[in-house]
MARVEX-997119 format. One line per field, with one value per residue: residue number from 1; x negated, y, z of N, C-alpha, C in turn. Coordinates in nm, 3 decimals, padded with zeros to 5 digits. Atoms other than C-alpha are relative to their C-alpha. Example, Ala and Ser with C-alpha at 12.3 -4.5 7.8 and 13.67 -1.06 7.14 Angstrom:
BEGIN
nr	[1|2]
npx	[-00.089|00.082]
npy	[-00.119|-00.119]
npz	[00.000|-00.006]
capx	[-01.230|-01.367]
capy	[-00.450|-00.106]
capz	[00.780|00.714]
cpx	[-00.090|00.077]
cpy	[00.120|00.109]
cpz	[00.000|00.073]
END
This chain:
BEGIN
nr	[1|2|3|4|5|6|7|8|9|10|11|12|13|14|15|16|17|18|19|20|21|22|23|24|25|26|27|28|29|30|31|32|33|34|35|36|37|38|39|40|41|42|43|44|45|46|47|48|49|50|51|52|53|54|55|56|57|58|59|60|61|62|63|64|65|66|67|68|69|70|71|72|73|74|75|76|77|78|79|80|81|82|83|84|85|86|87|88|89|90|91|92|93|94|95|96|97|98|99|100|101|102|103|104|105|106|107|108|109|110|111|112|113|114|115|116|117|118|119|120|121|122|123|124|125|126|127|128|129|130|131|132|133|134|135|136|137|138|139|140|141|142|143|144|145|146|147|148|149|150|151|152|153|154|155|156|157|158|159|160|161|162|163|164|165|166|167|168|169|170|171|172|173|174|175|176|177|178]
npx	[00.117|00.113|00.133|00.155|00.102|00.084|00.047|00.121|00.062|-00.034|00.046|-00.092|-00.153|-00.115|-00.084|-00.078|-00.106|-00.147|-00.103|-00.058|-00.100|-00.129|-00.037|-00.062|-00.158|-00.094|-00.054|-00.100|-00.093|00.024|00.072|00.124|00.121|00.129|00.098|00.151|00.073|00.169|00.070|00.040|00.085|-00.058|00.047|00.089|00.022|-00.155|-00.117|-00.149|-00.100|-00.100|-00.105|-00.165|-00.054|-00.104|-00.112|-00.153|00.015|00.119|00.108|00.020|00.153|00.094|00.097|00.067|-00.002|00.121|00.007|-00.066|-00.033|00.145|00.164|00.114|00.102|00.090|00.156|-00.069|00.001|-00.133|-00.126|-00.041|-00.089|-00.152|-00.097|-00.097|-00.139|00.037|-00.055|00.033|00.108|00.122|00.117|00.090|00.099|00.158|00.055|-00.001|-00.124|-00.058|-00.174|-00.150|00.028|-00.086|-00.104|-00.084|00.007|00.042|00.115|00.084|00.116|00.035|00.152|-00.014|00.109|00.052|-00.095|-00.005|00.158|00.041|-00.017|00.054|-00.111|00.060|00.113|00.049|00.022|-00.147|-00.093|-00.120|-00.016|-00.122|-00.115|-00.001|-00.080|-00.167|-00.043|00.015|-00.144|-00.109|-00.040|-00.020|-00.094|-00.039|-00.108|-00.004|00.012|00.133|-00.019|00.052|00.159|00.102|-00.041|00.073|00.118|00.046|00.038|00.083|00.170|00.087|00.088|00.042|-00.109|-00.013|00.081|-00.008|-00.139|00.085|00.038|-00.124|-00.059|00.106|-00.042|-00.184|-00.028|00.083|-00.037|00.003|-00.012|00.057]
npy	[00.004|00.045|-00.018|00.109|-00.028|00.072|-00.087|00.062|-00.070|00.094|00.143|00.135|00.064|-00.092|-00.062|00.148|00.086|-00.105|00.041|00.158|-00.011|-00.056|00.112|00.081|-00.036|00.008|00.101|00.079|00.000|-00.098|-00.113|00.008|-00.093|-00.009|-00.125|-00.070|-00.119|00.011|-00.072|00.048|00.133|00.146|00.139|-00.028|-00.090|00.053|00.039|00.046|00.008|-00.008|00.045|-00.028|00.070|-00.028|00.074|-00.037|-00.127|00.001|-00.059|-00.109|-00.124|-00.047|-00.088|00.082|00.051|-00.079|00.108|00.117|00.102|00.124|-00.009|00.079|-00.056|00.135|00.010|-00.130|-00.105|-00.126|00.026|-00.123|-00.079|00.051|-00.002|00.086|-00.039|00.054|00.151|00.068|00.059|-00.038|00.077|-00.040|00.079|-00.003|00.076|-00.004|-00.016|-00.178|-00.060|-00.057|-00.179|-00.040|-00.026|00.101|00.070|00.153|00.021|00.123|-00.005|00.111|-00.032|00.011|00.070|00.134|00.056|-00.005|00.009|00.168|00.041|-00.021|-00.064|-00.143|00.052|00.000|-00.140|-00.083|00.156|-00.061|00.014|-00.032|00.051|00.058|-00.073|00.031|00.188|-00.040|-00.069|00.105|00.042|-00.182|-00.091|00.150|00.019|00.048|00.181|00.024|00.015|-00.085|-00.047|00.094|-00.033|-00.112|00.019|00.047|-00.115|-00.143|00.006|00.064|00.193|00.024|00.015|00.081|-00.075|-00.115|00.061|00.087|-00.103|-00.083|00.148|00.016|-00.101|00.005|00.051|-00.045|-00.082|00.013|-00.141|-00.065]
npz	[00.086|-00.029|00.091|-00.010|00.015|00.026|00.035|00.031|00.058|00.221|00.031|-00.078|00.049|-00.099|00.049|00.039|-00.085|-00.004|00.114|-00.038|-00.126|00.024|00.081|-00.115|-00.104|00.119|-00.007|-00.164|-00.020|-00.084|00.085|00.012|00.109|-00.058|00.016|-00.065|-00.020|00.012|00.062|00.111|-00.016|-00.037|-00.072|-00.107|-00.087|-00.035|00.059|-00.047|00.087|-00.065|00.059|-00.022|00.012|-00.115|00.048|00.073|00.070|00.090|-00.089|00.111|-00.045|00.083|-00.108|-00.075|-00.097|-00.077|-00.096|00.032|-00.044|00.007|00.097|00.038|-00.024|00.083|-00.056|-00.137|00.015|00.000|-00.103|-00.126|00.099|00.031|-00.106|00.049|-00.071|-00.121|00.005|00.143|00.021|00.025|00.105|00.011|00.092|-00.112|-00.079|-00.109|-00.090|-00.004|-00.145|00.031|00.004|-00.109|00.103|-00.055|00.148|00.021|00.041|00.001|00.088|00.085|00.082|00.184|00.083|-00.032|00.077|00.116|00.074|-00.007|00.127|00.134|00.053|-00.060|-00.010|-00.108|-00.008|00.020|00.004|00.052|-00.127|00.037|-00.098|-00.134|-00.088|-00.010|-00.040|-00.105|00.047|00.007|-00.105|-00.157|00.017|00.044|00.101|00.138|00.004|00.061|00.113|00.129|00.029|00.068|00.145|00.053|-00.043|00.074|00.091|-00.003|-00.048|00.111|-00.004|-00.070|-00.095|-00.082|-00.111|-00.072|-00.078|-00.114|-00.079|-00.145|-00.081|-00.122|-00.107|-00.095|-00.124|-00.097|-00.098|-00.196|-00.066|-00.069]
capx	[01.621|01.299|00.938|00.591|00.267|-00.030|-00.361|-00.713|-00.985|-01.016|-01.099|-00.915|-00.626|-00.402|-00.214|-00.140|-00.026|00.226|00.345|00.358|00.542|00.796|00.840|00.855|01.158|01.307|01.327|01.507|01.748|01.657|01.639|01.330|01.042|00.716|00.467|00.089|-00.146|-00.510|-00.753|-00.958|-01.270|-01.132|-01.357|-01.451|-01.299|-00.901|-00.603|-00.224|00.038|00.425|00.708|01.094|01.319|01.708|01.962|02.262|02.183|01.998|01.697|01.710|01.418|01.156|00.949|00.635|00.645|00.502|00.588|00.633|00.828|00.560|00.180|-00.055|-00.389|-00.665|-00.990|-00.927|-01.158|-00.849|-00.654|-00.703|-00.512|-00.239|00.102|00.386|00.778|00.799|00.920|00.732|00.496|00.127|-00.090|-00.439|-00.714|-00.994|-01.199|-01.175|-00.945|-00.796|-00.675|-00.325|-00.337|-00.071|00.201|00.475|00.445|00.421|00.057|-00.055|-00.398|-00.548|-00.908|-00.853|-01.215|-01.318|-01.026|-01.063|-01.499|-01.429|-01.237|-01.473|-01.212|-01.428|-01.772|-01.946|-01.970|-01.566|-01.346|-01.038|-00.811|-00.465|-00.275|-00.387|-00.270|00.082|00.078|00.003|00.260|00.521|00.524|00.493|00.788|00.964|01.185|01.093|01.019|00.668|00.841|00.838|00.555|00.404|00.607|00.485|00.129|00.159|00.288|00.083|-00.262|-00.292|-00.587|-00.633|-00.311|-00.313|-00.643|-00.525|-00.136|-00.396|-00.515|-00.161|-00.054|-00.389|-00.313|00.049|-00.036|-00.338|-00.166|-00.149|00.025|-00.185]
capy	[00.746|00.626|00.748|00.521|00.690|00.549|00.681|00.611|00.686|00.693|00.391|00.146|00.100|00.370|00.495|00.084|-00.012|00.281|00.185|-00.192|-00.116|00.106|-00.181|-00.450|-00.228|-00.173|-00.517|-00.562|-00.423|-00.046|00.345|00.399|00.711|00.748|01.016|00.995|01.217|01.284|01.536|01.582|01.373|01.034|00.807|00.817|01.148|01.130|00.984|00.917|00.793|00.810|00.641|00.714|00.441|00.449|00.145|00.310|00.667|00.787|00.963|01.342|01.524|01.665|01.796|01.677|01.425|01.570|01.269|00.945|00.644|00.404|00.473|00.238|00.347|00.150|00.367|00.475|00.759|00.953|00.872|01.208|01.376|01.150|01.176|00.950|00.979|00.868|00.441|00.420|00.219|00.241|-00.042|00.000|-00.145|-00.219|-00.496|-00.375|-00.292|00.088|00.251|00.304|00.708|00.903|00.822|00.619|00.442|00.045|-00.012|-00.291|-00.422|-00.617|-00.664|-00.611|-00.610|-00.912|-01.041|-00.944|-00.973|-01.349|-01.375|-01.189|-00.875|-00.601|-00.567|-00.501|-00.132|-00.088|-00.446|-00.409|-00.446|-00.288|-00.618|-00.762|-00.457|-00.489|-00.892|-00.713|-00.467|-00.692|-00.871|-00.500|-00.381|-00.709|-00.581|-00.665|-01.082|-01.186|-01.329|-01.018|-00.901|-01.161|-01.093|-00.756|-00.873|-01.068|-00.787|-00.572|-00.722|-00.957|-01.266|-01.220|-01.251|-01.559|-01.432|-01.135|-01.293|-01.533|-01.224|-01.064|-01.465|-01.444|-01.099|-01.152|-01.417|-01.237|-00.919|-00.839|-00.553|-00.342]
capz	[00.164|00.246|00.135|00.144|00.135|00.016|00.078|00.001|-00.203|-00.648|-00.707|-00.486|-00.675|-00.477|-00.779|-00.946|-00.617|-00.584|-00.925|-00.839|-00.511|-00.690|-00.932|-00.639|-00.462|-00.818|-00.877|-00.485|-00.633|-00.479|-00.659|-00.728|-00.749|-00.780|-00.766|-00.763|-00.650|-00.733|-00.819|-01.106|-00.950|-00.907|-00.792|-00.422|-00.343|-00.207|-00.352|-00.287|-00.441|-00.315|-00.339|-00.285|-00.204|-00.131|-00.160|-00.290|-00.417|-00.712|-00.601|-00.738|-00.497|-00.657|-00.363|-00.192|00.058|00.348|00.640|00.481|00.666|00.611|00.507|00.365|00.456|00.208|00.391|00.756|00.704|00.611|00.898|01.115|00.788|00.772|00.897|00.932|01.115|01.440|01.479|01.102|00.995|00.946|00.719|00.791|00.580|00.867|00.993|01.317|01.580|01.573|01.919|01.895|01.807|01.988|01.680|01.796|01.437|01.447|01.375|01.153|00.991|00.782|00.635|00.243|00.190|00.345|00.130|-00.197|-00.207|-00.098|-00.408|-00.646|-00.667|-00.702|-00.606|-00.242|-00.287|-00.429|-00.331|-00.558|-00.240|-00.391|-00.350|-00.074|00.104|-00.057|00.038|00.371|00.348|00.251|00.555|00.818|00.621|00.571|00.305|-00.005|-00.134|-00.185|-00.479|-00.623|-00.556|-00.723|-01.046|-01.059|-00.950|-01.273|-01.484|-01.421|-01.340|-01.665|-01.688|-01.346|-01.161|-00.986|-00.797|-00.708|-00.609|-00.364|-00.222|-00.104|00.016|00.240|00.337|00.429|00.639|00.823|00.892|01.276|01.472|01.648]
cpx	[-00.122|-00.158|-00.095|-00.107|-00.106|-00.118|-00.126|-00.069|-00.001|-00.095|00.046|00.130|00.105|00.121|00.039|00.044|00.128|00.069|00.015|00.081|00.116|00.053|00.061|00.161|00.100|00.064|00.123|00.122|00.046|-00.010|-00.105|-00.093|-00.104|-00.086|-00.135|-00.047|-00.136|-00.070|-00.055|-00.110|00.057|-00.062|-00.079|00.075|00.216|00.111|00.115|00.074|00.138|00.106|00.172|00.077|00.130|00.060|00.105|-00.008|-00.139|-00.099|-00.022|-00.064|-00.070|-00.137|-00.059|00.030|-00.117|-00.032|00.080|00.051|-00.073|-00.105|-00.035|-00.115|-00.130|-00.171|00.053|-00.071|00.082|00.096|00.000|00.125|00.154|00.128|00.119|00.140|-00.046|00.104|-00.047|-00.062|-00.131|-00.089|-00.130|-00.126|-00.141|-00.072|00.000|00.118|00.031|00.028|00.100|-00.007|00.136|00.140|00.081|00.047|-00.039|-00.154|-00.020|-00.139|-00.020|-00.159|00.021|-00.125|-00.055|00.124|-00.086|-00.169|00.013|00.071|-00.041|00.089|-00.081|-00.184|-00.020|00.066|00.193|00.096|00.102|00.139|00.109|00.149|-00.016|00.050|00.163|-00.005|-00.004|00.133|00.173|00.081|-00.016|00.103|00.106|00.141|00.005|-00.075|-00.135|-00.001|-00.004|-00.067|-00.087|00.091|-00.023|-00.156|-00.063|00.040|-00.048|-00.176|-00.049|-00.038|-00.021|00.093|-00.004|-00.103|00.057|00.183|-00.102|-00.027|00.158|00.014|-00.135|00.042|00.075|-00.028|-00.143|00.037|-00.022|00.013|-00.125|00.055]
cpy	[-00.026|00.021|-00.064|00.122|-00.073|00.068|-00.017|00.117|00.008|-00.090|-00.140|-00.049|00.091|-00.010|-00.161|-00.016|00.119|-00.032|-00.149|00.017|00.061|-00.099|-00.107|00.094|00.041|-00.105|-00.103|00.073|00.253|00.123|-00.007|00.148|-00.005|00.088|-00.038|00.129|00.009|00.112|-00.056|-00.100|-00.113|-00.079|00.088|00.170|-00.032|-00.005|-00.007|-00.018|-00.025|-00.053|00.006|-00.112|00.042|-00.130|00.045|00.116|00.034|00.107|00.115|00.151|00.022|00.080|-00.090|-00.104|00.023|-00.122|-00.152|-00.090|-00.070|00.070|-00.156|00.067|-00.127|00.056|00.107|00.139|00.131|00.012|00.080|00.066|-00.076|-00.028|-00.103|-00.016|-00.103|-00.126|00.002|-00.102|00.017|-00.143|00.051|-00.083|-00.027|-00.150|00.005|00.076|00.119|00.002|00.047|00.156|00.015|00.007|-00.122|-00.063|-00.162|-00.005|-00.128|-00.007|-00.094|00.007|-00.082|-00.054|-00.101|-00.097|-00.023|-00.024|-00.191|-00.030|00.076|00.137|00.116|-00.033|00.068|00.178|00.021|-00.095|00.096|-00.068|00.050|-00.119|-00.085|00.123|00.006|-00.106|00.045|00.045|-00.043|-00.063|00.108|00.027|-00.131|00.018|00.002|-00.134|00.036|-00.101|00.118|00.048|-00.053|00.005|00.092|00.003|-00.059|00.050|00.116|00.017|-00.112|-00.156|00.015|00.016|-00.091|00.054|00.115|-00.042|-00.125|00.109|00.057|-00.095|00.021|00.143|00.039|-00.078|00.020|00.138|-00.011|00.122|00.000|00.008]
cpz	[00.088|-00.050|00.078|-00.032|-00.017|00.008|-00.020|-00.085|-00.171|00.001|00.040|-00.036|00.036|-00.125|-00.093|00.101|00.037|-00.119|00.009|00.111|-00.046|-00.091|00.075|00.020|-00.154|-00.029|00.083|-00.054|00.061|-00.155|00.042|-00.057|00.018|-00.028|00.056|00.000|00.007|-00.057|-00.123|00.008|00.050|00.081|00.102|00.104|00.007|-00.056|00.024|-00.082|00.098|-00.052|00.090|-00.004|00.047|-00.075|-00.065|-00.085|-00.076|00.114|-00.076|00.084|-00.085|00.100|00.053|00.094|00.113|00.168|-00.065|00.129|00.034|-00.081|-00.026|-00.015|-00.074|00.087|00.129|-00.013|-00.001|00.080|00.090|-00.054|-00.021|00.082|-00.014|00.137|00.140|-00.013|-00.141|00.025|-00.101|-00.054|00.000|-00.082|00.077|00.045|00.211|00.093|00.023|00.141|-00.044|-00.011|00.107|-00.076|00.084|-00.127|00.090|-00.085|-00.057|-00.048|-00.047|-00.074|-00.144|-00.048|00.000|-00.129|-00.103|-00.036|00.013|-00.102|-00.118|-00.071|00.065|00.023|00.144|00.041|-00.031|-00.010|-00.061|00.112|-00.011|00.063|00.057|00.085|-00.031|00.015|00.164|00.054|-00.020|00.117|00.134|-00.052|00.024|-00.115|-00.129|00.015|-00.073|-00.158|-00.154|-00.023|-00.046|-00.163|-00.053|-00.027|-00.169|-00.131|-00.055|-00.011|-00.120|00.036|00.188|00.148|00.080|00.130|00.072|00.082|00.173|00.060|00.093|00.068|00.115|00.101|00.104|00.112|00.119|00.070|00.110|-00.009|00.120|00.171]
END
């Protein structure tokens, strides 16, 4: 089994892209759970959402996830608090270049917001930046198809799928390990 963390702030999408990602790895073929997590103020103050993956066996935990596999980190801010297994991987949402912390996690990044404001996704103050970090994502984990993430992208996100499917395709191919 395998758990994802996701973690950010309310407003960035945290808890759609945990349910589009459990959808993506549903689709691969994968069990599938998902659990957000959020207080009662939403916007601005901290979020997570989690997701359970296993190839072969149903998935019948019920308990926190306390060290995911892989994070996705949408505002480093939160990145003293967050933990993740040792050889994971880490998705960071930054313009700029992180020092490697002292995790023996695979570091990648990607700049969501520069993304998503150059296509109008979101506004200055709150880029909607969800899936450009899974188009990100996609290619750090490399096991799920940007085919499907673009079938979820477009059942899930409506009139404004194609934009936002342009956003993961830019993301995916700007990643970079750390």
């Amino acid at each position: 089994m395998k758990e994802i963390g996701l973690h950010g702030r309310g407003g960035q999408g945290i808890v759609l892209s945990g349910e589009m990602l459990a959808n993506v790895y549903f689709y691969e073929g994968y069990q599938v759970q998902f659990m957000p997590s959020y207080g009662a103020e939403r916007r601005g103050s901290p979020s997570n959402a989690y997701v359970r993956i296993d190839e072969d066996k149903r998935i019948y935990s019920r308990y926190t996830v306390e060290v995911p596999d892989e994070v996705v980190v949408f505002n480093t801010s939160l990145l003293e608090n967050i933990k993740v297994k040792e050889n994971g991987v880490v998705l960071l949402n930054t313009s700029g270049d992180i020092k490697k912390t002292n995790t023996k996690a695979r570091i990648f990044a990607v700049d969501a917001n520069s993304i998503a404001l150059s296509l109008s996704l979101g506004t200055p103050a709150m880029p909607i930046i969800n899936t450009a970090l899974l188009g990100a994502f996609c290619k750090a984990v490399g096991n799920y198809s940007f085919e499907n993430l673009s079938r979820v992208i477009e059942d899930k996100i409506g009139k404004k799928a194609d934009i936002n499917i342009e956003a993961a395709r830019i993301a995916f191919d700007k990643v970079r390990e750390l």
